[in-house]
C-alpha positions as CSV (number, residue, x, y, z in Angstrom):
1,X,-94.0,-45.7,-45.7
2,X,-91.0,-45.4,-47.7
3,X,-92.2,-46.5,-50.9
4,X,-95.2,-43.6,-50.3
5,X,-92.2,-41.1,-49.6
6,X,-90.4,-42.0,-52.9
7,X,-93.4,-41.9,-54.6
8,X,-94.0,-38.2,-53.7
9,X,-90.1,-37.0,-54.1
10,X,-90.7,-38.7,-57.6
11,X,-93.5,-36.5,-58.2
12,X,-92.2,-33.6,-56.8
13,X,-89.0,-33.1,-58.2
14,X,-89.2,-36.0,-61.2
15,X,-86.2,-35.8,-63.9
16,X,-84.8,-32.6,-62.7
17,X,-84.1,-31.4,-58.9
18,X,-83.3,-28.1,-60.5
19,X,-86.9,-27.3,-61.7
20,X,-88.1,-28.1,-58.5
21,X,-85.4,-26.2,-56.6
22,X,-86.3,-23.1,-58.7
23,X,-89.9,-23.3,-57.5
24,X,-89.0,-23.5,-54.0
25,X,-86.9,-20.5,-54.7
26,X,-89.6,-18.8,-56.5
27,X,-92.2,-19.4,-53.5
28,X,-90.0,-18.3,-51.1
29,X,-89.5,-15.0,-52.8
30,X,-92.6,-14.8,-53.3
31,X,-93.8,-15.2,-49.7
32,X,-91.0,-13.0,-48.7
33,X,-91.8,-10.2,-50.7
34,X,-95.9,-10.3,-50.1
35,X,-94.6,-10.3,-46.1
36,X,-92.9,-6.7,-47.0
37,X,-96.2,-5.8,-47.7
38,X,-95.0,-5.2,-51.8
39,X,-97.0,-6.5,-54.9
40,X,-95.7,-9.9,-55.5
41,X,-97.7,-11.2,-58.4
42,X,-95.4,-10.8,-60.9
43,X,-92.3,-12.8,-59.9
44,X,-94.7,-16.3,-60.1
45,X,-95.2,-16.1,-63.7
46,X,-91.7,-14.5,-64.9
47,X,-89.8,-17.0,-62.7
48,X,-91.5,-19.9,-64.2
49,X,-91.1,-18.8,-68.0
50,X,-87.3,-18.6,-67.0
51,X,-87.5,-21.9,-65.2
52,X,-89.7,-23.5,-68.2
53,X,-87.1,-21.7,-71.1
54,X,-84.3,-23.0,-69.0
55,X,-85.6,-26.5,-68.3
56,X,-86.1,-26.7,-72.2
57,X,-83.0,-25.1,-73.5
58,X,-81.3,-27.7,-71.1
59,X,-83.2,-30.6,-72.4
60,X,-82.9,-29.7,-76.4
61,X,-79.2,-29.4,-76.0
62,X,-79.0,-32.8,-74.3
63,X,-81.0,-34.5,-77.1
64,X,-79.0,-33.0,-79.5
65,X,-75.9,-34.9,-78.0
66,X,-77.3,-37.7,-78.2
67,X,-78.6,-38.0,-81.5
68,X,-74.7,-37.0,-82.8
């Protein structure tokens, strides 16, 4: 059972607990905003191009550490 459980967290949140954290955020304000009756389309895909520039930005300047 616990093995199964790491597994999943693995999966879930992988290399970086931010990226995950950031979709949790971005669902939840997405749910919230849909339950005030407002368009909420739009935050899903601009929230994950910030998350996916971020996540990249981090991991280029990290690699560029390492190769100095």
């Amino acid at each position: 059972m616990r093995g199964a459980a790491l597994g999943i967290w693995e999966f879930v949140v992988g290399d970086d607990w931010r990226v995950a954290f950031g979709i949790v955020v971005t669902l939840s304000a997405t749910a919230l905003i849909a339950a005030l009756d407002l368009p909420a389309w739009w935050l899903s895909p601009i929230a994950t191009l910030a998350i996916l520039y971020w996540s990249v930005r981090r991991g280029s300047g990290r690699s560029r550490l390492m190769t100095k």
